[in-house]
C-alpha positions as CSV (number, residue, x, y, z in Angstrom):
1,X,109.8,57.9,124.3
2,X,110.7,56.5,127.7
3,X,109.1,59.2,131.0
4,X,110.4,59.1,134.2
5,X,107.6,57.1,135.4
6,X,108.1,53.1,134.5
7,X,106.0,51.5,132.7
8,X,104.4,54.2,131.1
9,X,104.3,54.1,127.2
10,X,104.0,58.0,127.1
11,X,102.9,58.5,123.4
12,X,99.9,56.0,123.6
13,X,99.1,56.5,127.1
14,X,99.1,60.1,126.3
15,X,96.3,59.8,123.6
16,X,94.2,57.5,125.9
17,X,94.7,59.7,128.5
18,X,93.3,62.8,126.2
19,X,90.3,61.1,124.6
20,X,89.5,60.4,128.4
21,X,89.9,64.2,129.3
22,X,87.5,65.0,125.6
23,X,85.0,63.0,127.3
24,X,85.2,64.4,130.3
25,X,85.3,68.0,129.2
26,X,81.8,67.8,127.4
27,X,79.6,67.4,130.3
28,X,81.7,69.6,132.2
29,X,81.0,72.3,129.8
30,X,77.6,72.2,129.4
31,X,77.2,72.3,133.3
32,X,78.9,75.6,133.0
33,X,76.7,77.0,130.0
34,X,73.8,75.9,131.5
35,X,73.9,75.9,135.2
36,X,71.8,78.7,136.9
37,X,74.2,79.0,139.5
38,X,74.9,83.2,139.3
39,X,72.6,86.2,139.8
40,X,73.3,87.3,136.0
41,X,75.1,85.7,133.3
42,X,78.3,85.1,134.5
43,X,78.1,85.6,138.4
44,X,77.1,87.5,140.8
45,X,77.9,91.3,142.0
46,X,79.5,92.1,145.2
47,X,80.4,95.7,145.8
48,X,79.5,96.4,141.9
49,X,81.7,93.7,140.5
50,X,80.7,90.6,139.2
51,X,82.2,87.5,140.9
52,X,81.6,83.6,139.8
53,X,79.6,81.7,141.9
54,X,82.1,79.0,144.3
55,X,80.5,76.2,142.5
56,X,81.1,77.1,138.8
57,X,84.9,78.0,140.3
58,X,85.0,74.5,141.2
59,X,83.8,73.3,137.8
60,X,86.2,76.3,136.0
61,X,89.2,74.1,137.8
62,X,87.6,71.3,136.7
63,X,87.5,71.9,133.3
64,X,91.5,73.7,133.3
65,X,92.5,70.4,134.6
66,X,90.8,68.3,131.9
67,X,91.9,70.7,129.4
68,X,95.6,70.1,130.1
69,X,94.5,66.5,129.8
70,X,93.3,67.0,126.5
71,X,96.4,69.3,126.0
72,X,99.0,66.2,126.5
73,X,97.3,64.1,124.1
74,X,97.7,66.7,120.9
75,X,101.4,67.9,122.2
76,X,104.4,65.5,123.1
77,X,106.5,66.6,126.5
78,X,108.9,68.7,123.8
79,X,106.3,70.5,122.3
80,X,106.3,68.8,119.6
81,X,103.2,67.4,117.2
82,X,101.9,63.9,118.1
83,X,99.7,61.3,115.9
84,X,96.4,62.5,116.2
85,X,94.3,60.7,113.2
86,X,90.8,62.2,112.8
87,X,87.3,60.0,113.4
88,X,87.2,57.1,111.3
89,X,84.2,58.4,108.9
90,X,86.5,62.0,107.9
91,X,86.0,62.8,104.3
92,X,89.7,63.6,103.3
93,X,90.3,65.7,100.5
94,X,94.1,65.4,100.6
95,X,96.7,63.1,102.1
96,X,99.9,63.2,102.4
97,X,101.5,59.9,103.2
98,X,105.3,59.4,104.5
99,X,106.5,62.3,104.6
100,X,108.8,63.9,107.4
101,X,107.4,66.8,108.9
102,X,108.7,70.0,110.8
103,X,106.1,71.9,112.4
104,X,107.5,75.3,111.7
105,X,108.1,75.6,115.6
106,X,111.6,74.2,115.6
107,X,110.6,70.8,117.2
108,X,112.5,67.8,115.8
109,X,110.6,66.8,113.0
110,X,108.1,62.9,112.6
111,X,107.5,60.6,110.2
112,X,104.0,60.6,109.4
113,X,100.7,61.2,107.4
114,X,99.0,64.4,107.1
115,X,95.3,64.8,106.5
116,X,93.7,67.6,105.3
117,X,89.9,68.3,105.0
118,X,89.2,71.5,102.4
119,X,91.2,73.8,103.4
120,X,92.2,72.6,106.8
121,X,94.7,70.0,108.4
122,X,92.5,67.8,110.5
123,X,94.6,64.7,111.3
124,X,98.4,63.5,111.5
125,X,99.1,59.4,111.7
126,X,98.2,56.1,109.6
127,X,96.0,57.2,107.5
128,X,96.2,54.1,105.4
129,X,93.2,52.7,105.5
130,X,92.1,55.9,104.3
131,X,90.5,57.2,101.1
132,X,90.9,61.0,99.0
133,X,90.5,62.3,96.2
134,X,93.6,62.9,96.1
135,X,96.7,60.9,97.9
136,X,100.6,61.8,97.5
137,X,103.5,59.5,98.6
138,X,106.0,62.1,100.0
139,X,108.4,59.6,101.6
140,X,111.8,60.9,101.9
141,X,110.0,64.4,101.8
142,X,109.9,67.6,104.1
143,X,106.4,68.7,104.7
144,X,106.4,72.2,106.1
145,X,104.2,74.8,106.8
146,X,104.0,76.8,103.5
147,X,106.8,80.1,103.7
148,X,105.8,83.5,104.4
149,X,107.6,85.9,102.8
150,X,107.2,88.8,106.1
151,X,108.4,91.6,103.0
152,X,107.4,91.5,99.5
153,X,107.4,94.0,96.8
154,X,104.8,91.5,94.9
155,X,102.8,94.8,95.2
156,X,103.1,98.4,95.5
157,X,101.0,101.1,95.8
158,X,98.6,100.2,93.0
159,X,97.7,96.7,93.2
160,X,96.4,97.0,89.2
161,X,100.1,97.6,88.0
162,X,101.7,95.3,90.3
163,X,103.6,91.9,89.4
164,X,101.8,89.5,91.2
165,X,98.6,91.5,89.1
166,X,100.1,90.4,86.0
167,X,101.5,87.4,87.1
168,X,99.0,86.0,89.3
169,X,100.6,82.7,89.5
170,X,104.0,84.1,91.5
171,X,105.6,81.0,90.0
172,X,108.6,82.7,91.6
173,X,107.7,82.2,94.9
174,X,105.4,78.9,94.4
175,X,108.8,77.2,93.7
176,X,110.6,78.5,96.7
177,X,107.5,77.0,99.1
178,X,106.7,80.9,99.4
179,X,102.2,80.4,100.4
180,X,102.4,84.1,101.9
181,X,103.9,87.5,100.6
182,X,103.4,90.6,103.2
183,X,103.4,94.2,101.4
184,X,103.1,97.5,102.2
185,X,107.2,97.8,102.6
186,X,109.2,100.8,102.9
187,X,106.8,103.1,104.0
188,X,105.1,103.2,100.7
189,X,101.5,100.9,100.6
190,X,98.4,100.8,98.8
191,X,95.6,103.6,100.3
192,X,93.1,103.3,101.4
193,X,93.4,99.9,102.5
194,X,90.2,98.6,102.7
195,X,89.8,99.4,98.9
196,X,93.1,97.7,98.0
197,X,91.9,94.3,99.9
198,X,88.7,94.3,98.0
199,X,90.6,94.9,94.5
200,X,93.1,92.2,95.9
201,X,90.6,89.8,96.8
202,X,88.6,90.2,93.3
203,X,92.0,89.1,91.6
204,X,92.5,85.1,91.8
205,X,95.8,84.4,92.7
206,X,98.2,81.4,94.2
207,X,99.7,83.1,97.4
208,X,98.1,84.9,100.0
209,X,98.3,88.9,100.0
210,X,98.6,90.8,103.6
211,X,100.0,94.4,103.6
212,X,101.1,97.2,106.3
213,X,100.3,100.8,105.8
214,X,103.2,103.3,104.6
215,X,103.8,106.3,106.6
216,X,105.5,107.7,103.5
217,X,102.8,106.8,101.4
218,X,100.0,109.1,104.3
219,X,102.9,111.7,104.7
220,X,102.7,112.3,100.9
221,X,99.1,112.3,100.5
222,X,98.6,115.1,103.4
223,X,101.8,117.4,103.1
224,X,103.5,115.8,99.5
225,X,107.0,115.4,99.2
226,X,108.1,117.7,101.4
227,X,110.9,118.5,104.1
228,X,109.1,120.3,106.8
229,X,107.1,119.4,109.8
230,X,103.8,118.8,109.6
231,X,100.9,121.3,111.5
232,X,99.2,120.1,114.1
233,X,95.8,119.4,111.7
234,X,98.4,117.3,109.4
235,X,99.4,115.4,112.1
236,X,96.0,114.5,113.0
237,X,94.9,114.0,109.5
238,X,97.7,111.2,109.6
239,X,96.7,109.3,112.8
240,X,93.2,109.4,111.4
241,X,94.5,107.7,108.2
242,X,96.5,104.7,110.2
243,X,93.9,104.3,112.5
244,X,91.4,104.2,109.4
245,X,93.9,101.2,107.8
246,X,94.7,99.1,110.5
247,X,90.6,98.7,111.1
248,X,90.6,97.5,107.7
249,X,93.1,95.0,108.2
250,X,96.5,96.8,108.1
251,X,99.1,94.4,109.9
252,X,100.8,97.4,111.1
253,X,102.8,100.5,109.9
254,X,105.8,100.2,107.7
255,X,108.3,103.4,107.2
256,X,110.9,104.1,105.0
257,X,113.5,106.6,106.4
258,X,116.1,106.7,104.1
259,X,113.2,107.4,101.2
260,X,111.6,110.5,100.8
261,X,109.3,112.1,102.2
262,X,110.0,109.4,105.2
263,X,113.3,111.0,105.2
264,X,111.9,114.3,106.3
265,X,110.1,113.1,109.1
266,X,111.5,113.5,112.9
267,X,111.4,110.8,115.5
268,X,108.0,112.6,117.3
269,X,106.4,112.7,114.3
270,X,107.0,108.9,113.9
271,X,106.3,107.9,117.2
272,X,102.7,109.7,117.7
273,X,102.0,108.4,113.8
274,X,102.9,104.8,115.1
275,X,100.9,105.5,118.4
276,X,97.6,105.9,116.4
277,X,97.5,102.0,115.3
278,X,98.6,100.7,118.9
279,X,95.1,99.7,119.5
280,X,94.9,97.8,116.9
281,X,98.1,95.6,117.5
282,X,100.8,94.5,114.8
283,X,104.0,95.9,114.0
284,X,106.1,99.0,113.3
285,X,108.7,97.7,110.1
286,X,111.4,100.2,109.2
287,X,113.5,100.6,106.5
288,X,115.5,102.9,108.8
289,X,117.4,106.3,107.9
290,X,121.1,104.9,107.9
291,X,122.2,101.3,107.1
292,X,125.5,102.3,107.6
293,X,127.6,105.1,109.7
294,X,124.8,105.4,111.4
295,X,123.4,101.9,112.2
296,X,123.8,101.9,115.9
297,X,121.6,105.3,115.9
298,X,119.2,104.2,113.5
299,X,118.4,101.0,115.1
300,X,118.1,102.9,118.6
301,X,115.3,105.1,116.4
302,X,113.4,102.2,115.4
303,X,113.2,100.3,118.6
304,X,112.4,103.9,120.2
305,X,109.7,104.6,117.6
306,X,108.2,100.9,118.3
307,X,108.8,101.2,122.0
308,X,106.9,104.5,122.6
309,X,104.7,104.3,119.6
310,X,103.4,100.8,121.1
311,X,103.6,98.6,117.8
312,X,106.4,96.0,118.3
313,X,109.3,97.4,116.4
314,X,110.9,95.3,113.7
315,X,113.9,96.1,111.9
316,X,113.4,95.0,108.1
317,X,116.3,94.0,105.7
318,X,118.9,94.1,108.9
319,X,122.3,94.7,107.8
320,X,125.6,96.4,107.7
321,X,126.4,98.8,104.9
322,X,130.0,99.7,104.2
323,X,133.2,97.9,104.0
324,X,134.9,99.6,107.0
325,X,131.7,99.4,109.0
326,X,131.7,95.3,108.6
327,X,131.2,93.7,112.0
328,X,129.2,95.7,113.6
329,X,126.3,93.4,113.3
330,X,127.9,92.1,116.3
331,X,127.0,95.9,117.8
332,X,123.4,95.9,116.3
333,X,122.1,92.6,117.7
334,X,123.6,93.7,121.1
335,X,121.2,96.6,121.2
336,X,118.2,94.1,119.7
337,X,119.1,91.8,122.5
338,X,119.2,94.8,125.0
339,X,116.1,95.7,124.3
340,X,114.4,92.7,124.5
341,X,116.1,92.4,127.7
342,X,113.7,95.3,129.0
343,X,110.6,93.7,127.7
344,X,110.6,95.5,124.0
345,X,109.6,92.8,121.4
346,X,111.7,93.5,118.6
347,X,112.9,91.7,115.8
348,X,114.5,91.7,112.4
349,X,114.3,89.9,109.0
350,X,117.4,89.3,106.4
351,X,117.6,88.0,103.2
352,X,120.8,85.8,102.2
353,X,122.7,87.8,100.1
354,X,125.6,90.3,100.1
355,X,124.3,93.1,98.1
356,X,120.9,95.3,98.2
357,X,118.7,96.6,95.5
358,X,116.6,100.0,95.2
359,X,116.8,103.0,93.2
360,X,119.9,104.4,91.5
361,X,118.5,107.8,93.7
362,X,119.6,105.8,97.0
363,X,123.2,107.8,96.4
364,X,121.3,111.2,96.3
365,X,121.0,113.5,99.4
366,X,117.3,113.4,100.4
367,X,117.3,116.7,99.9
368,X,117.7,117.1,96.4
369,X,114.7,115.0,96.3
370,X,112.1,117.0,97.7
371,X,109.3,117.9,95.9
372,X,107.8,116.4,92.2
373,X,110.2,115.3,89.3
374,X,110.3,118.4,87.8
375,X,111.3,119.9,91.0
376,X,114.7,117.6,90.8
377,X,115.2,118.0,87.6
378,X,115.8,121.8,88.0
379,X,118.1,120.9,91.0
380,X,120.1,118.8,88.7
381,X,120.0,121.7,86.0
382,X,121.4,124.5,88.1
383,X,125.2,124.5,88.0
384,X,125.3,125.2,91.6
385,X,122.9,122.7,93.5
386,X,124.4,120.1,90.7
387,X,127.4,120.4,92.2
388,X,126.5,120.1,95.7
389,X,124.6,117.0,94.6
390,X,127.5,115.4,93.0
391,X,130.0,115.9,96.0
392,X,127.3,114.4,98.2
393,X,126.9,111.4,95.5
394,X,131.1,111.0,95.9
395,X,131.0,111.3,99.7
396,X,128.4,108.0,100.1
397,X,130.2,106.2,97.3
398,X,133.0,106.5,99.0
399,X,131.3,105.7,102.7
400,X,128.5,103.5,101.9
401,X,130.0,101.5,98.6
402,X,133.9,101.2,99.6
403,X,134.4,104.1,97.3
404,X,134.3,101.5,94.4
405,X,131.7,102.1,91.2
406,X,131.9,98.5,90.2
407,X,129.6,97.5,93.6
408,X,126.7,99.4,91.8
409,X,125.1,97.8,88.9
410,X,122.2,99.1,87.1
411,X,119.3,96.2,87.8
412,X,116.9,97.8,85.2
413,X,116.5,101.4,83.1
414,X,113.6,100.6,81.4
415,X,114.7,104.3,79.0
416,X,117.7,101.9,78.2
417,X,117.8,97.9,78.6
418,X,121.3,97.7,77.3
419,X,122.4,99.2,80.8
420,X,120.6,96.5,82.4
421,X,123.8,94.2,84.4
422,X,126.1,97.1,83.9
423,X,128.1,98.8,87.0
424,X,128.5,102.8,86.8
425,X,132.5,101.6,86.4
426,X,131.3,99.5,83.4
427,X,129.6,102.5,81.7
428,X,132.7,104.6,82.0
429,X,135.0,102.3,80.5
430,X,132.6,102.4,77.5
431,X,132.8,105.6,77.4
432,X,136.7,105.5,77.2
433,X,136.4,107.5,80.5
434,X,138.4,106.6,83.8
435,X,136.9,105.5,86.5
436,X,136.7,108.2,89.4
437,X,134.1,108.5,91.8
438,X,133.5,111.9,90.1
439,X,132.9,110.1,86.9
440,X,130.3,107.6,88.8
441,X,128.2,110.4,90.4
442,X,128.0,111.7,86.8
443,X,126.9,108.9,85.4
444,X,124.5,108.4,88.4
445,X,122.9,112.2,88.0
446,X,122.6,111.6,84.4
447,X,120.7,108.3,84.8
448,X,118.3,110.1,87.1
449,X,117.9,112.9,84.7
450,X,116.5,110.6,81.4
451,X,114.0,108.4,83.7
452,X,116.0,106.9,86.9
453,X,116.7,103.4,87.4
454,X,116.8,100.5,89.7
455,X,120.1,99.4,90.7
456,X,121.8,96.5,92.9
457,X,124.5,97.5,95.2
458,X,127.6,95.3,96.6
459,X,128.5,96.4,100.2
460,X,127.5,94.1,102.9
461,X,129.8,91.1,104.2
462,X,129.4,87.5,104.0
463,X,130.0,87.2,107.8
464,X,127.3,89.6,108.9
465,X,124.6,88.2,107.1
466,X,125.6,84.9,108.7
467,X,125.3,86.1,112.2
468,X,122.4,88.6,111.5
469,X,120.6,85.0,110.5
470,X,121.7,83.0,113.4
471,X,119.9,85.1,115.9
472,X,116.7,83.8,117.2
473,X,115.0,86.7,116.3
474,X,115.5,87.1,112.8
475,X,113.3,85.7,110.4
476,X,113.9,85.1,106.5
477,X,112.1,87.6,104.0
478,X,113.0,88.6,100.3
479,X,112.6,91.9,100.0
480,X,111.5,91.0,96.5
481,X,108.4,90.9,94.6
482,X,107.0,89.4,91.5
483,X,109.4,89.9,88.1
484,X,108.3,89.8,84.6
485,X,111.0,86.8,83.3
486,X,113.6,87.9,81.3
487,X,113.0,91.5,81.7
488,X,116.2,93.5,83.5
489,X,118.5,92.3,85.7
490,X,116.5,91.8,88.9
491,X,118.1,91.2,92.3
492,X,118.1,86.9,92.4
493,X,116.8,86.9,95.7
494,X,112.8,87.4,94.0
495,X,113.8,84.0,92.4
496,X,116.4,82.3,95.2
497,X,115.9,84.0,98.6
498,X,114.4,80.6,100.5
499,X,116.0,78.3,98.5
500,X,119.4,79.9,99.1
501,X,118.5,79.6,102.7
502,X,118.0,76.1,103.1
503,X,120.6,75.1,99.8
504,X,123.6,77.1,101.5
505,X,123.3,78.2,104.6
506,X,121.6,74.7,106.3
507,X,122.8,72.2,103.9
508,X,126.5,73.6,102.6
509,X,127.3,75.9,105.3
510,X,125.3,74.5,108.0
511,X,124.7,77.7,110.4
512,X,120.9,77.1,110.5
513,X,119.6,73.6,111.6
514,X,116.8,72.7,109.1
515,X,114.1,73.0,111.8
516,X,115.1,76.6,112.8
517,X,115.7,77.4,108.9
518,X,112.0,76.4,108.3
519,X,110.8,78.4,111.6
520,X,112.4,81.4,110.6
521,X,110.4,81.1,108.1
522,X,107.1,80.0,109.4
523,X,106.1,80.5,112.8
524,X,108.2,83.3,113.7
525,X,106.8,85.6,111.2
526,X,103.2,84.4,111.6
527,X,103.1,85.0,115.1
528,X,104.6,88.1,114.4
529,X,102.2,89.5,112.1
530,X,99.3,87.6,113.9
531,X,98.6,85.1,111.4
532,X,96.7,82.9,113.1
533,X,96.0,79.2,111.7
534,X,99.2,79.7,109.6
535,X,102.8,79.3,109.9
536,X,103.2,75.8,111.7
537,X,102.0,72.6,111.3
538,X,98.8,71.6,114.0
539,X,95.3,70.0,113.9
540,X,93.1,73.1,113.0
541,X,95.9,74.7,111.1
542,X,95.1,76.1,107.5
543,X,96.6,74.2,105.1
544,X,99.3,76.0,103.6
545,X,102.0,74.1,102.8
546,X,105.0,72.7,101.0
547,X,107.0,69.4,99.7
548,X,110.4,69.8,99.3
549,X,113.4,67.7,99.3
550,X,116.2,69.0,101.9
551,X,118.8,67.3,99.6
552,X,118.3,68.6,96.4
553,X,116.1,72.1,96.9
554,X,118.5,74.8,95.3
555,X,118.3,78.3,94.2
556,X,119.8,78.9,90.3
557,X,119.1,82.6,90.1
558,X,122.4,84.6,89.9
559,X,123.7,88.4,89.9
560,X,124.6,87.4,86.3
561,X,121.6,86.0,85.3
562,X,118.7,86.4,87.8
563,X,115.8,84.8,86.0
564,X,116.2,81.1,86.8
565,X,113.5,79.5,89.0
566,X,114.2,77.5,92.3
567,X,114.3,73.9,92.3
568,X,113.8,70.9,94.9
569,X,110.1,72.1,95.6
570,X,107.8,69.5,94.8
571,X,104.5,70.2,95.6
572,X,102.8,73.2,97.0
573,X,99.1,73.6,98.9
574,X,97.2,77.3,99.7
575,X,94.7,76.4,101.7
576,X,94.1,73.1,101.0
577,X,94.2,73.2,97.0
578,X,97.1,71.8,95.5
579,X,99.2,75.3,93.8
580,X,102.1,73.2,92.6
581,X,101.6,69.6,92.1
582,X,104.8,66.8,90.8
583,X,106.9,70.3,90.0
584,X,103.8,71.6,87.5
585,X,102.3,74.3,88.0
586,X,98.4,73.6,88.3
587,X,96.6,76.5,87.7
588,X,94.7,76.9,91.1
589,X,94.5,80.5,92.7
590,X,93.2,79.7,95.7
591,X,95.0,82.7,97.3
592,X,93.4,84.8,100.6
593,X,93.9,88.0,101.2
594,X,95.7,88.2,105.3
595,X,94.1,90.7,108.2
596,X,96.0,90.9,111.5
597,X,94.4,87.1,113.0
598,X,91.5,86.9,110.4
599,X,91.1,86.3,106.7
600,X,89.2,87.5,103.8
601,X,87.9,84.5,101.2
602,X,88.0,85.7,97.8
């Protein structure tokens, strides 16, 4: 690296320069601590405040200029990590020699060792001469931080009948160089919280486990499923709930508005709910109430909500429903960008695929779904409301799915596994029926009456998930959880979703760079959800990690068949332990369960 100033070998100079500034900043310090040079404490009052004495202002300067000393030695003049080996008598307990690595910031990426210490990365540079228990060659290798996955469905609202409970080793995500899964999605969560991070943190497991707290999951437990406002004691009861969750380590409040009962909630009622966990910092994630015709409007409500509710809002799963509606991506980022423009700190995620998954009951009119399962059934029953249900069904096939019954296949009925991969036009060419979009919202009402299903719907275009993922803001995230193999026919992105990213759009399509495709999916959602210690690669960073190879990594899972495992990841580290080691899987669960900047040890 040549400076502007000749002679000056900036990269060594730099480091000398630091461990000057270290030994400067010591004494300097203890001056401070231990100098009597105040009235109290930490100064002295005039008119009632307390001021610093002008001597320790002097040393204060002092010590800001040696610390921005110390500062150039650990950061090269782009930001980027420099060689910083640890003391000579470190005890490593991994290294990782050879390797290229991308700090998760976006920084162009060095050629280097990595030592890590437990659970902790404590050193970067020739580490050679060095000994651990346990040393990998990674040359030719990406080291990056380890992904974070900023919305899972690895659990739901019972963390006992979950996936990642069964399947503790998420082998699904392990492969992708997933570390960190965020739940609590969709306005439906565990509650209370505190009790769902204990039962988290008695369950061994590879990744690490943060959740948000659902506003349809508090709505329900005050006022139940149902399409009113809530009284002035509900609304209270609510706030006291968030407020309750977010000091128990909630990373903010999630809501799902095209879901019931979210869907029955008004923008006020959102807002003051929000409001109640400002104090506590994080973020307000929104499946909103219109993906489609109403995008522009929806957004507009989220950023509102975030905005006035004072959680930074964060639009989840951004995309753009319906096949006469593509494009307008271009519209929804211009109101993002607007209101970041004005000092809102919003942002998005997207996951790399053209088609969405969630219940068959996403083509019902929320208000047919008021109320328990019986109370839908009846609806259904009654000649009437059935019909009313059914043109509603036709209207947002015909809005929302290109009028077309082939874009919605049936994921899994677990009443009836031979529907499993099947689209609603599928079932009625079985049935020697035509296909009408009469016919599919038969077929849908009739699923919903014999147990409901999951289902994966075709409607969003190639292009728009492109540019939705081009924008700095957006960050990568699944939208998947933790699938039993072989059972159903699963959206691939559980298996593929970070894989595809770096496989096709950075390698084949090349509209990410590598380094922003890794910080999309490392820094920018850990800063986001105040992860600190994880998400980029630094000296005092926890040690989550992964090895892959750029050239080969690949996701295999398709719409066809979904349960095929990523490839190209070669070795995996949670906090220091090695997950994944040579491709194997090695048993470890050295999992911790995620608060907003703090962590819980199992």
């Amino acid at each position: 690296m040549v400076s502007r100033w000749s002679g000056w070998d900036e990269p060594q100079n730099n480091r000398i320069l630091g461990q000057f500034a270290i030994d400067l900043w010591w004494p300097v310090f203890v001056f401070l601590i231990t100098n009597p040079c105040s009235n109290s404490a930490y100064g002295h009052k005039i008119d009632g405040r307390t001021s610093t004495h002008p001597m320790k202002n002097l040393f204060l300067s002092c010590l800001l200029f040696i610390g921005s000393l110390a500062l150039v030695a650990c950061t090269g003049s782009d930001g980027s990590i420099e060689v910083a080996p640890a003391p000579p008598d470190t005890n490593y307990t991994v290294i990782l020699s050879g390797g290229t690595l991308y700090d998760g910031l976006g920084n162009p990426p060095i050629v280097t060792d990595i030592g890590i210490v437990n659970e902790e990365i404590v050193a970067f540079g020739d580490l050679s001469t060095f000994e651990a228990p346990l040393r990998i060659d990674v040359t030719g290798l990406a080291v990056v931080p380890g992904f974070i996955d900023v919305h899972s469905h690895a659990s739901g609202s019972n963390y006992n009948g979950s996936g990642l409970r069964r399947q503790p080793s998420a082998e699904n995500y392990i492969r992708q160089g997933v570390t960190t899964a965020i739940v609590g999605q969709d306005g439906t969560s565990p509650y209370p919280i505190d009790k769902f991070l204990q039962t988290v943190a008695q369950n061994p497991r590879t990744i690490n486990l943060g959740t948000t707290v659902g506003h349809g999951t508090i709505r329900a437990i005050v006022m139940g499923n149902r399409d009113r406002k809530p009284t002035d004691a509900e609304l209270a009861k609510m706030k006291e709930m968030v407020v309750k969750s977010m000091k128990a380590g909630a990373l903010g409040v999630s809501s799902g508005l095209e879901y019931t009962p979210g869907a029955y909630a008004k923008t006020d009622e959102l807002i003051d709910v929000v409001n109640a966990g400002a104090a506590y910092g994080g973020i307000y994630t929104s499946h909103m109430r219109d993906e489609g015709g109403q995008l522009l409007e929806s957004i507009a409500e989220t950023i509102r909500i975030g905005e006035e509710g004072g959680l930074a809002p964060h639009i989840t799963h951004h995309k753009v429903i319906g096949k006469d509606r593509w494009g307008n991506s271009i519209a929804s980022l211009a109101l993002v960008d607007e209101a970041r423009d004005r000092g809102v700190d919003v942002m998005s995620d997207v996951y790399p695929y053209t088609a969405s998954s969630t219940s068959i009951n996403i083509l019902f009119p929320a208000w047919s779904k008021e109320g328990n399962r019986q109370a839908r059934l009846n609806r259904l029953r009654d000649p009437e409301k059935r019909l009313f249900i059914r043109n509603d069904i036709v209207k947002h096939i015909e809005t929302e799915r290109g009028s077309d019954p082939s874009t919605i296949v049936v994921a899994n009925c677990t009443w009836n596994r031979q529907l499993n991969g099947k689209s609603l036009a599928d079932i009625l060419t079985e049935r020697n029926k035509p296909v009408t979009l009469v016919g599919a919202a038969e077929v849908a009402m009739e699923l919903e009456e014999k147990g409901g299903c999951m289902g994966v719907f075709h409607s969003m275009s190639e292009e728009d998930v492109q540019r939705i993922m081009q924008h700095p803001m957006t960050m990568i995230a699944s939208d998947g959880g933790v699938p039993r193999m072989n059972v159903g026919t699963p959206h691939p992105r559980n298996y593929g979703t970070f894989a595809r990213v770096l496989a096709r759009y950075v390698r084949e399509l090349e509209v990410l760079s590598f380094e922003e495709a890794v910080r999309k999916m490392t820094s920018l959602p850990a800063s986001r959800l105040g992860l600190e210690g994880r998400g980029s690669l630094r000296v005092g960073g926890i040690a989550d990690l992964a090895v892959l190879d750029p050239a080969t990594i690949q996701d295999h899972a398709t719409f066809q068949e979904p349960h095929q495992y990523a490839s190209g990841v070669q070795h995996v580290f949670v906090a220091g332990e090695g997950v994944m080691l040579n491709g194997e899987m090695t048993g470890e669960k050295p999992g911790k369960v995620l608060k907003r900047n703090a962590i819980v040890n199992n």
